[in-house]
N, C-alpha and C positions, 0 to 999 in steps of 0.2 A: 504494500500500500504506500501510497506517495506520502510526504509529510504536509500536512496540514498550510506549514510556512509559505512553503514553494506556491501550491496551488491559489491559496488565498492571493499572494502577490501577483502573478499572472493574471488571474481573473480579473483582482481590479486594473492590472495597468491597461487590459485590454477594454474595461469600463471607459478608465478615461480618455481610452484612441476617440472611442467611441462618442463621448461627448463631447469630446475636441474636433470631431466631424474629419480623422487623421487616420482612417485605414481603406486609403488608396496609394495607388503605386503608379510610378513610370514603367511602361513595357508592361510585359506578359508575365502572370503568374500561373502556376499550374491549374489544370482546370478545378482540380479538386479543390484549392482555395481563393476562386474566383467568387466574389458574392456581388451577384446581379440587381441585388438589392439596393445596392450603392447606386446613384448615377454617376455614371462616366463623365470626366471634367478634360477636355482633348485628350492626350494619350495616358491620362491616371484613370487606374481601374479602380473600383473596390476589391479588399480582397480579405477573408475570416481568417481566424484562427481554425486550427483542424486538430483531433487527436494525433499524438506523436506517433509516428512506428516506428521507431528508434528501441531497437533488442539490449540487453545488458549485455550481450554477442558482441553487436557494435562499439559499445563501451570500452568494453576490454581491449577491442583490437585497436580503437586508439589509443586508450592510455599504454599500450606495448609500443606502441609506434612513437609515443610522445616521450615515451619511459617516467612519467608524470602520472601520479593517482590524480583522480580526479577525486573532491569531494560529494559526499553520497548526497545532499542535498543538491550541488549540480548536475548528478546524473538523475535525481529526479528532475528536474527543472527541463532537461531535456528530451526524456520520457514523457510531456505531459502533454505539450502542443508544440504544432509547428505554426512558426509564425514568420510576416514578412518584415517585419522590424516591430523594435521596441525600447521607445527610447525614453527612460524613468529613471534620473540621477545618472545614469550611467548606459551608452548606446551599446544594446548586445549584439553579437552578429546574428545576422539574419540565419533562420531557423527554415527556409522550405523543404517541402518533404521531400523534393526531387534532386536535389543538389546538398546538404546539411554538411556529408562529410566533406565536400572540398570545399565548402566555404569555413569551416573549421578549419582542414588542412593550412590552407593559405594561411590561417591567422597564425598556424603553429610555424610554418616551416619558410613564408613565400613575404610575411608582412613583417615591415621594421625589419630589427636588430637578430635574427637568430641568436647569434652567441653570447648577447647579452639580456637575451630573455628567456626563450626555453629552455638551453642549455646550463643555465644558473639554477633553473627549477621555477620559474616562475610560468605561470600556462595562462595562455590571453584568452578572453571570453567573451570581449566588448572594447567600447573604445573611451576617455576619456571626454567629457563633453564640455564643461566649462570652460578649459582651458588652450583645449584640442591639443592635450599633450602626447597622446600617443595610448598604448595599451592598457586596459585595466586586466588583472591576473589577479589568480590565485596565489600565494606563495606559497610552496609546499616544501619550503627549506622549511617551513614553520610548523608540520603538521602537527595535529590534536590525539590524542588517546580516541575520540570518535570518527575520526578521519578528514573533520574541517580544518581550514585554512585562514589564516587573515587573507586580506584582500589589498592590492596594492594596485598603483598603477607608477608608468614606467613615461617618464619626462625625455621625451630626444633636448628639449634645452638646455638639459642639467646635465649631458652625459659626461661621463668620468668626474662627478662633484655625491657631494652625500646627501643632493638630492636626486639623484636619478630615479631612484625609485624611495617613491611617496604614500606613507599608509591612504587607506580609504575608511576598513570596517576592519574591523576585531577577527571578524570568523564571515565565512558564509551564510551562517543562521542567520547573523546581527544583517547581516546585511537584506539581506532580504524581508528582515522584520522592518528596517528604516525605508527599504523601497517601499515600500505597503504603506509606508503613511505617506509617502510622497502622492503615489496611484491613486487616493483616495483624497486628494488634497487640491484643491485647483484655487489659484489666487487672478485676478489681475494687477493691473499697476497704479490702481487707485492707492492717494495717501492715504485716506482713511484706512485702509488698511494695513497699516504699517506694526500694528499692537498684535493683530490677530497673525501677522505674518512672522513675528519677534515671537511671538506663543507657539508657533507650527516647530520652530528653526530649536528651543528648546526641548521641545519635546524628542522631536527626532534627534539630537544631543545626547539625549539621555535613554534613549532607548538601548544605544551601544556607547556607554560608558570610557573603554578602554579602548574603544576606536575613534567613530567619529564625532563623539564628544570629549575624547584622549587625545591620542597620539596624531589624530586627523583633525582636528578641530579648528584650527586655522584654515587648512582648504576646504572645509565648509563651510566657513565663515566670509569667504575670501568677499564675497557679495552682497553679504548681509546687510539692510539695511536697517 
C-alpha cells in the first residue's frame, strides 16, 4: 500500500493544476492522458493524471543502473501517477507513461554535472525553481535506518564553493508533508495579504524543523515578504 504522504500530496498538487486552469501542454501527449475535456488553446492540449505502471521491477533496474537507493516514499510517489508536469516548490521531471524511464535517464546520466552529482551519491528528481539553480536530489550519502534521505539541491553558480550543494528538506517525508501545504495553498499578490502569507511561510517552517525551517531556512526565506 502506498503511504498516505505521497498520495495526499499528489492529489492536491494536481487540485491546484486544476484551479490554476494549468494542465495543458505544448505538442502531443499520449493518448491515454489526453483529457478532451480541457479546450485546446492553439497547440496546448489538456492532459490528466493516469494510474502509474511503473513495477518495483522497474525500480530496481534503475536504482542498479544509478547504483543509488532510491527512497521508499519516492518509489511510491512514482508508483502512483503518471503525470505531464508538476510544479509545487520544487519542478519534478515529467512522469509520462510512455517515455518515464528516459526522461529519468537523462536526468541521471545526460543533465548537468555527472560526476558531481550522481557519482557523489546525490540522485536528481526535479529541478530547482526559485533560483533556476540547477538539480534538486536526494542525498543518499545521508541515508536513514528507514531508507529516507534529506533533500538537496545542486547550484552550477556555486560550483567548487561550500555552497554547491544546498539543503532543501530534512528527509523525503518532510518534504512532501511541506509540499502538501504548499498544493493546498494558493495566495495572490494583494498586500493585504501579507499576515496570512507570513502565517502560510511559518507554518510550512515548522512542519520540517531540521530542514526547511533549519538548515534550509534562509532559501526559503530568500522571498519572503
Amino acid at each position: 500500500m502506498l503511504d498516505r504522504v505521497v498520495t495526499d500530496f499528489v492529489d492536491a498538487a494536481f487540485a491546484q493544476l486544476r484551479r490554476q486552469d494549468a494542465m495543458r501542454c505544448p505538442g502531443k501527449v499520449p493518448d491515454a492522458m489526453r483529457d478532451d475535456s480541457i479546450v485546446p488553446s492553439d497547440d496546448w492540449v489538456g492532459w490528466k493524471p493516469i494510474p502509474s505502471t511503473v513495477t518495483d521491477s522497474d525500480l530496481d533496474t534503475l536504482e542498479q543502473e544509478t547504483g543509488l537507493p532510491f527512497p521508499p516514499l519516492y518509489r511510491d510517489f512514482l508508483q502512483y501517477r503518471h503525470f505531464v508536469s508538476m510544479e509545487c516548490g520544487i519542478r519534478f521531471e515529467p512522469h509520462l507513461c510512455h517515455n518515464w524511464r528516459e526522461k529519468l535517464r537523462a536526468a541521471y546520466f545526460h543533465s548537468w554535472s555527472r560526476e558531481r552529482i550522481l557519482d557523489i551519491g546525490l540522485l536528481p528528481f526535479g529541478d530547482e525553481k526559485m533560483l533556476d539553480a540547477g538539480p534538486v536530489c536526494f542525498d543518499t550519502r545521508r541515508r536513514m535506518a528507514d531508507g529516507d534521505c534529506p533533500v538537496v539541491f545542486w547550484d552550477h553558480e556555486w560550483v567548487d564553493t561550500n555552497k554547491e550543494i544546498q539543503p532543501m528538506f530534512s528527509s523525503c517525508r518532510r518534504m512532501f508533508e511541506c509540499l502538501s501545504l504548499v498544493a493546498t495553498t494558493d495566495f495572490d499578490d494583494e498586500v493585504e495579504l501579507l499576515p496570512q502569507k507570513r502565517a502560510f511561510m511559518a507554518r510550512f517552517l515548522s512542519l520540517d524543523p531540521e530542514g526547511a525551517g533549519g538548515s534550509a531556512k534562509n532559501y526559503w526565506t530568500l522571498f519572503d515578504g
